[in-house]
C-alpha positions in Angstrom: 155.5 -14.0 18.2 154.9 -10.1 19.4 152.3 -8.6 17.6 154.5 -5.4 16.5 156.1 -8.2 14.3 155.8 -7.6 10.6 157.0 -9.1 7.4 156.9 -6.5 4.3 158.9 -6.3 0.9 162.1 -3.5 0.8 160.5 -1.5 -2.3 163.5 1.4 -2.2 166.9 1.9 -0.8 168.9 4.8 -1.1 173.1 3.5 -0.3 174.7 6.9 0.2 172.0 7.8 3.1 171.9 4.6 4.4 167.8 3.9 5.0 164.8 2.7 3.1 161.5 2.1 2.2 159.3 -1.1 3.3 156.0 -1.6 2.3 153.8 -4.3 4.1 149.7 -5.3 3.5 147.7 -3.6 6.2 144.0 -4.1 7.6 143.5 -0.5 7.8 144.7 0.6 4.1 145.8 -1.2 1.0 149.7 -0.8 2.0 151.5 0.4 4.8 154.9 1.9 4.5 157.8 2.1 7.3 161.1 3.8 7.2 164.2 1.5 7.6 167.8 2.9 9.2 171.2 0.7 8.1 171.4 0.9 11.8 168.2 -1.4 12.3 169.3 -4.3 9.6 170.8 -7.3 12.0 171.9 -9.4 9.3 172.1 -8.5 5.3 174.2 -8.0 2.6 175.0 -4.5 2.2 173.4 -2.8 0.5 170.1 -5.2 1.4 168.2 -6.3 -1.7 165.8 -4.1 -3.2 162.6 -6.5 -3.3 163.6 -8.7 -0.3 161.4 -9.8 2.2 162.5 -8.1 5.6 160.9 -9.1 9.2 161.1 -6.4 11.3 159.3 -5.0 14.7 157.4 -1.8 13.7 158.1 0.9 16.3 156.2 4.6 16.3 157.6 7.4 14.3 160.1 9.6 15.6 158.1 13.0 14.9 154.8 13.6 14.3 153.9 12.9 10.7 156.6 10.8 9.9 156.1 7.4 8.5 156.7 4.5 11.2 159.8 2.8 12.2 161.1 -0.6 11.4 163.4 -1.9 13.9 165.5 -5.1 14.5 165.3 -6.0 10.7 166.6 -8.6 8.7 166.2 -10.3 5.5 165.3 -13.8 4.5 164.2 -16.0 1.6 161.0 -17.3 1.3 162.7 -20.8 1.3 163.5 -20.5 4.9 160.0 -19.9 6.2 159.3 -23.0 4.7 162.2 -24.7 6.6 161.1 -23.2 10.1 157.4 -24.0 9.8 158.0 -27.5 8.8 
């Protein structure tokens, strides 16, 4: 697994815009949050599940003071972790 690879919960999406908020436990501080396109979802129901856990790469911000990126998303249940790790 890369280590840009991060699992975090969708805690807001807006449908007319198209993006959203996912928030993910962090070392540095209690919760980091990244910004999520419609473009960067590769599999979901649309619109993706408010509350869902979403795997995603983190990539840098676009601009300078912007919140990170998450790219190459998609959603999953926690069922199917269990499934893969068995």
């Amino acid at each position: 697994m890369e280590s840009n690879v991060k699992v975090g919960l969708l805690r807001s999406w807006n449908a007319e815009r198209g993006f959203g908020f996912v928030e993910c436990p962090s070392p540095k501080l209690p919760l980091q949050r990244y910004f999520l396109h419609i473009t960067e979802i590769l599999e979901s129901t649309n619109p993706p599940p408010v509350g869902g856990l979403v795997r995603f790469q983190e990539a840098p911000p676009r601009k300078e003071g912007q919140l990170p990126l998450a790219k190459k998303a998609w959603f999953f249940e926690p069922k199917d972790v269990l499934a893969v790790s068995r």
